[in-house]
N, C-alpha and C positions, 0 to 999 in steps of 0.2 A: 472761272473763280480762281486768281490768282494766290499762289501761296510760297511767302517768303518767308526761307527757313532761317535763324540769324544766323550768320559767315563764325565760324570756328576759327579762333588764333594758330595762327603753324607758330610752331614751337618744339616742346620734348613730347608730347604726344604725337607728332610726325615722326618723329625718331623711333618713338615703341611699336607704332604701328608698322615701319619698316623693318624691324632690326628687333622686334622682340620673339618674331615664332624662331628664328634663328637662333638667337640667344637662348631660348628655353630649351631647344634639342640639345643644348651643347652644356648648359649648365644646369639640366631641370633638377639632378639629383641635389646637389648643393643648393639651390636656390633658398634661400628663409622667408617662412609664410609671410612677412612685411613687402617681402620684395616682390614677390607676386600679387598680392595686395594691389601695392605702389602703382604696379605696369598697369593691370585691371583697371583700376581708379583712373587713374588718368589719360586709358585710352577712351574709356566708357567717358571720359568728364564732356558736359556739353553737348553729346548727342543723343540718337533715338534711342541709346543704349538704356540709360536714364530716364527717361520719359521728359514730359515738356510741358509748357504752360499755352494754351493757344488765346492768341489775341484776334481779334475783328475789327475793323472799320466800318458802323453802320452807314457810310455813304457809299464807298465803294466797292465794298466788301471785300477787303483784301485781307489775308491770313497770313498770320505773322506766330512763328511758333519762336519760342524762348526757350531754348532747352537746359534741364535741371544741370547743375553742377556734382562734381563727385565730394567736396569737403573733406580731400583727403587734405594734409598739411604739407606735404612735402611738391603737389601741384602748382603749378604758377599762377593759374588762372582763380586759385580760389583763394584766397592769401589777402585779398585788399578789404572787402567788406570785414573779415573778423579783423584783420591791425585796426582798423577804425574804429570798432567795438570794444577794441580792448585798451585806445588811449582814449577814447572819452572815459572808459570807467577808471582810468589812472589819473584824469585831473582832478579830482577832486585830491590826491594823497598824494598830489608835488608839494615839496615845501618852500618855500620863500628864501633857501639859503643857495648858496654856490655847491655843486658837484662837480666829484670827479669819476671816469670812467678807469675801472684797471680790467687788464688786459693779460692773464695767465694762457699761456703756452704749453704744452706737454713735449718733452722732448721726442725726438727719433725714435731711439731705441726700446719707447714702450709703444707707440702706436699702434704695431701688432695685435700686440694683447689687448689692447684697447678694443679695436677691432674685431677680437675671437670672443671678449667677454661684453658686449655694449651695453648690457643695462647694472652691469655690477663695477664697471670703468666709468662710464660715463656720470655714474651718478654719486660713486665715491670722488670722483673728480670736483665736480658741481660744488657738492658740500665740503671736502678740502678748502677748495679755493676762497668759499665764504667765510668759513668759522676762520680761518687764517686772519680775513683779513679783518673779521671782528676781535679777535685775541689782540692785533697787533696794534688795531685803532685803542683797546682799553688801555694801552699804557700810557701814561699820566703824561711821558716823554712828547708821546705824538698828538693823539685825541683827549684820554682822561675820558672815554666814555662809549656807549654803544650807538655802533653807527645802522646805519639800513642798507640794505643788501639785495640789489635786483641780481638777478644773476641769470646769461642765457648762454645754451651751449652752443659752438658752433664745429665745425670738422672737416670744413671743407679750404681750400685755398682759388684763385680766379680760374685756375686747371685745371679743378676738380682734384686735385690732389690730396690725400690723408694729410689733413691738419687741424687734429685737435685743440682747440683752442674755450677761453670762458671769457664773456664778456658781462662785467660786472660793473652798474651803476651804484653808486654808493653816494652817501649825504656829507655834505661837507661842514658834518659834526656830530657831537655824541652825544645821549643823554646819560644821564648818571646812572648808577646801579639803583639811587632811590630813588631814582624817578623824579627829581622835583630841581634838577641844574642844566641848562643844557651847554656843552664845552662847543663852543666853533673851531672848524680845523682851520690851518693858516690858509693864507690866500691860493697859495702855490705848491704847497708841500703837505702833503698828506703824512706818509710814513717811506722808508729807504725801500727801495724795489729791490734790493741785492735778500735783504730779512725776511720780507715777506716770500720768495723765491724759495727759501730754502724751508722757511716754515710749511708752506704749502709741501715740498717733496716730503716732507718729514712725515705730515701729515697723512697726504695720500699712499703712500709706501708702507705706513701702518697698520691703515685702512683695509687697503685691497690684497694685502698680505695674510691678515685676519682670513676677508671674505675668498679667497681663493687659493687655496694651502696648495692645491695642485700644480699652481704655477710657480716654476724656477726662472727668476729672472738672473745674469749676470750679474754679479756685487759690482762691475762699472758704472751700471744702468743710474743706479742712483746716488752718484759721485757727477753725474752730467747736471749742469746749473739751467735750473728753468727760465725761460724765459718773463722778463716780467713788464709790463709798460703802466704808466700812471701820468693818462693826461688832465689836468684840472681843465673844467667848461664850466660857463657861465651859470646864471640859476633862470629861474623858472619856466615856461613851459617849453619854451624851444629845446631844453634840452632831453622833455620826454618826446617831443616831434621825430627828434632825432635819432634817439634811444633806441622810439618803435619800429625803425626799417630795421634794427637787430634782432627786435623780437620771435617775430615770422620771414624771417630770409631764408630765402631755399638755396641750394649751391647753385642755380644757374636759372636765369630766367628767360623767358620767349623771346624777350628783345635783344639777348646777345646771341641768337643763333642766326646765322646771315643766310646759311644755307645746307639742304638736306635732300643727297641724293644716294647713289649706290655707291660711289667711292666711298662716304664717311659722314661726317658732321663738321661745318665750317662754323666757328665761335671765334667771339671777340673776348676778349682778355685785359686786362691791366696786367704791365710791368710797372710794378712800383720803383725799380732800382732804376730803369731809368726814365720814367714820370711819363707815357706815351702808353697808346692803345696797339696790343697786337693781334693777328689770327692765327685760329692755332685749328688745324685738319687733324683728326681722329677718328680710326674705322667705327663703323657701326656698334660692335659690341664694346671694344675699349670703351666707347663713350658710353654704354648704360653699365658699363661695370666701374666706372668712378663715379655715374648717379646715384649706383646703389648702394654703394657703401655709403653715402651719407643717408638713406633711407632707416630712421632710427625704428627699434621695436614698439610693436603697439601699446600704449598705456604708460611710456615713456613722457617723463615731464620734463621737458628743457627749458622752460622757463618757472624758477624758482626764486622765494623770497625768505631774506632771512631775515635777522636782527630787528629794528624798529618795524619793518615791512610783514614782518610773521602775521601769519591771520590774529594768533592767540594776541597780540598786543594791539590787536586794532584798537581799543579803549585809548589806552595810553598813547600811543599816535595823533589820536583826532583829538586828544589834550593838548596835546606840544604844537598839531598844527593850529589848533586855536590863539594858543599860547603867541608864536611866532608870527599869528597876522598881523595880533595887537599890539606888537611892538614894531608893525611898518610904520612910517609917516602917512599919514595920509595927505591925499593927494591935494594937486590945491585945487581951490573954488575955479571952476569955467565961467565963463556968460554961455556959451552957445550950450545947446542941446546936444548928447550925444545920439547920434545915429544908431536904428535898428543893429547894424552889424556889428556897432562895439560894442553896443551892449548884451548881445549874444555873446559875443567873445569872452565875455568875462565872468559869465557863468553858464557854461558849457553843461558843467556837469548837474549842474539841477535844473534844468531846461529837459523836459521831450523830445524825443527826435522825431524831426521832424516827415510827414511822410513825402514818400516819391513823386515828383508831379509827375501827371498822366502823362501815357506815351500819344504824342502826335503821329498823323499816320503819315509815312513818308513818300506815301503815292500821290494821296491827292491833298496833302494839307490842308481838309477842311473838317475833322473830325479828333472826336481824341480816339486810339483805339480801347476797346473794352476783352476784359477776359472774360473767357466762357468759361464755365462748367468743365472739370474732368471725368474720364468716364477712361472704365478700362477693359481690354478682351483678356482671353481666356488666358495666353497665354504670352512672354512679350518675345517668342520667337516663332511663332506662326505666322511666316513670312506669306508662307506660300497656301496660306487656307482663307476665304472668305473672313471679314470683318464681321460679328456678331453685332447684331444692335440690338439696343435695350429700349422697353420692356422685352422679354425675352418670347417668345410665340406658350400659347400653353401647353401643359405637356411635359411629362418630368424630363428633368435635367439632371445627370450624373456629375457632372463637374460645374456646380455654379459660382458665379464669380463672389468673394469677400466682401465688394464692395459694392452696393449696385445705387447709383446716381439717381434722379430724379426730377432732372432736367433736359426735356427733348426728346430723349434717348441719347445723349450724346455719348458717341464714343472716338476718343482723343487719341492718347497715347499709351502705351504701356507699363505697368510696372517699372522699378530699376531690378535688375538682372539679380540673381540671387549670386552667392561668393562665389558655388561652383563653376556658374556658368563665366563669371568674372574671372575668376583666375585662369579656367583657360584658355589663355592667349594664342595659344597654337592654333586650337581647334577653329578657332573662332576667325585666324586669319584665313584658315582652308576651306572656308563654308562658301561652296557657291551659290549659297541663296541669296536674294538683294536683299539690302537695307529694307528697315519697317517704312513703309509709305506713309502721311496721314491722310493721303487726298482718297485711300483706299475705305477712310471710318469717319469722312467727316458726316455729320447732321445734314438731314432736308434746309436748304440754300436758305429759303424764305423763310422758316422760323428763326435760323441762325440773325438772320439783318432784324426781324422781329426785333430777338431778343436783344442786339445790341444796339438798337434804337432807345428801346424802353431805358436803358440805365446808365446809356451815354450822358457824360454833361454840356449842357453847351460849350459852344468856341466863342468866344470873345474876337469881335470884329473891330480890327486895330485900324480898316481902312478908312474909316471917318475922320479916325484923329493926326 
């Protein structure tokens, strides 16, 4: 009875798992309960650590385990299904005009502080940077009106280097204070980047001044000019296609790690200065101590919305995008029929999503595979004790399980690990017990094909045609 477990991405979870008991000896006291978290999560992501979903082939019977994901944000591996969730629910609030993206900076000499205070930096930053640039869009000069305000934070650089930065999509126009004009901004020119630069320091230095009396910053610090960029992009939906790789970007993904051994961590990099891809070697630790500093605190929002975008004005939004469809052209009359897919395309967002088709089994390609029933033991680190099955024999039981199944007896995989057992990473690399097995808890063979007989759907026999 063959059983394939799915192959796990190398990536920064190879990295933690080499270089993380190390790094907790040497940094455990500083460490911040995120950052322990973070290493947890994403060494637990993917395997028995997490429990799994087990699949069956009723022809061959081969076992195919799917293991849960951690959902942490700052993982690589879990990052694609929610951006995808989250730009289907932003088509439906693109609007039909041209945007542009601006692009605020923090300079040098506050990074630090940024750094020591992140959820009272970070987020006085966020809203600086917006209300700026909606103050600066309401002059009659520029906009004459309120513009919309995506806003995402970012902090890292392709080095992993301290580089706070906000990335702001904004509408390429304003509605009026009454509500009932809407001003278009020009083609190319939003408002002057040098104004909005200085508004922002003004802003955020009065802000986190307020919130943080404790800190003395040098009177230089905010005499240095922020940096500021404003590119205008096209309109409709390509430029939220685009958008969303900013939304959920982590500092470093699996695909630019080339290689990971006991010397360090080999990553690929962009040099923008001079337009080519480089490798850059970094010891073990160096490299999860520039991971971690972009690891933000829990309950931290970095992506925000202001001006037309605000939840409170969704009303007056879904006017104006009313408003602005009925003044497209419409399109002209075709002869042919449009195709299934364009006409998915074009209303994405009131459409169902659609479900997953069934997994074909990759042994013997004549079946689709079926999931079984979960079921779970007593505890999910009793490596080294007997599988309990269920129904359980009669007879009291002092430790019964929470959840008790009621198919087969099946017993699959275990729990996901509770925080304490998660955080510690030390303990957990020194355990010489083996991994959880599942060929140690699977179900009687023949009820198993039984049962994924019964709810298998047919395969579709393409060899006729």
């Amino acid at each position: 009875m063959p059983v394939c477990p799915t192959p796990a991405a190398a990536g920064v979870a190879d990295v933690f798992r080499r270089f993380a008991g190390g790094y907790e000896a040497r940094y455990g006291a500083a460490m911040l309960p995120s950052h322990r978290r973070a290493i947890g999560d994403i060494i637990a992501c993917r395997t028995e650590a997490l429990g799994a979903d087990l699949w069956c082939c009723p022809e061959c019977g081969t076992l195919v385990s799917v293991f849960h994901s951690c959902k942490n944000r700052h993982c690589g591996q879990c990052n694609g299904a929610r951006t995808q969730a989250w730009l289907e629910q932003r088509q439906a609030e693109i609007l039909p005009i041209p945007y542009f993206h601006v692009t605020v900076t923090v300079p040098a000499g506050l990074r630090t502080a940024l750094r020591s205070h992140q959820t009272v930096g970070y987020g006085t930053l966020i809203k600086a940077a917006a209300q700026s640039i909606i103050e600066l869009a309401r002059d009659p000069r520029w906009v004459g009106g309120t513009v919309g305000v995506l806003a995402v934070l970012h902090t890292w650089t392709q080095q992993l280097h301290l580089h706070p930065h906000v990335h702001c999509l904004v509408t390429g126009g304003g509605l009026s204070d009454a509500g009932r004009r809407w001003h278009p901004a020009e083609k190319n020119f939003l408002f002057p980047t040098k104004a909005l630069g200085k508004l922002v320091r003004t802003r955020f230095r009065d802000a986190f001044s307020k919130l943080r009396l404790d800190i003395s910053l040098p009177p230089h610090t905010w005499r240095t000019p922020w940096v500021v960029h404003v590119t205008p992009w096209s309109e409709g939906k390509a430029v939220l296609d685009y958008f969303a790789r900013y939304a959920f970007r982590i500092a470093i993904t699996d695909r630019r790690i080339i290689r990971v051994d006991d010397t360090g961590v080999t990553f690929r990099y962009k040099d923008r200065a001079a337009n080519c891809h480089r490798t850059a070697t970094l010891p073990g630790d160096e490299f999860m101590r520039r991971f971690l500093q972009h690891v933000l605190p829990q309950g931290f929002h970095k992506l925000r919305y202001y001006g037309l975008w605000h939840p409170a004005r969704r009303r007056q939004f879904d006017n104006l995008r009313n408003a602005l469809l009925l003044e497209q052209p419409a399109p002209p009359p075709s002869d042919t029929q449009p195709d299934d897919a364009a006409v998915g395309d074009t209303d994405t967002a009131d459409k169902p999503r659609m479900p997953k088709p069934p997994r074909l089994c990759t042994q013997c390609g004549q079946a689709y595979l079926v999931k079984l029933p979960r079921a779970f033991p007593a505890s999910p680190w009793d490596h080294d004790r007997p599988a309990r099955t269920l129904p359980h024999p009669p007879g009291p039981d002092r430790n019964p399980p929470k959840r008790a199944p009621h198919y087969f007896g099946l017993i699959a995989f275990p729990h996901a690990a509770s925080r304490q057992q998660r955080l510690s990473t030390a303990a957990r690399s020194r355990d010489p017990r083996p991994n959880h097995c599942p060929q140690h808890a699977l179900p009687p063979f023949p009820l198993l094909i039984a049962f994924a007989k019964a709810v298998s759907p047919p395969v579709a026999d393409t060899s006729q045609r």
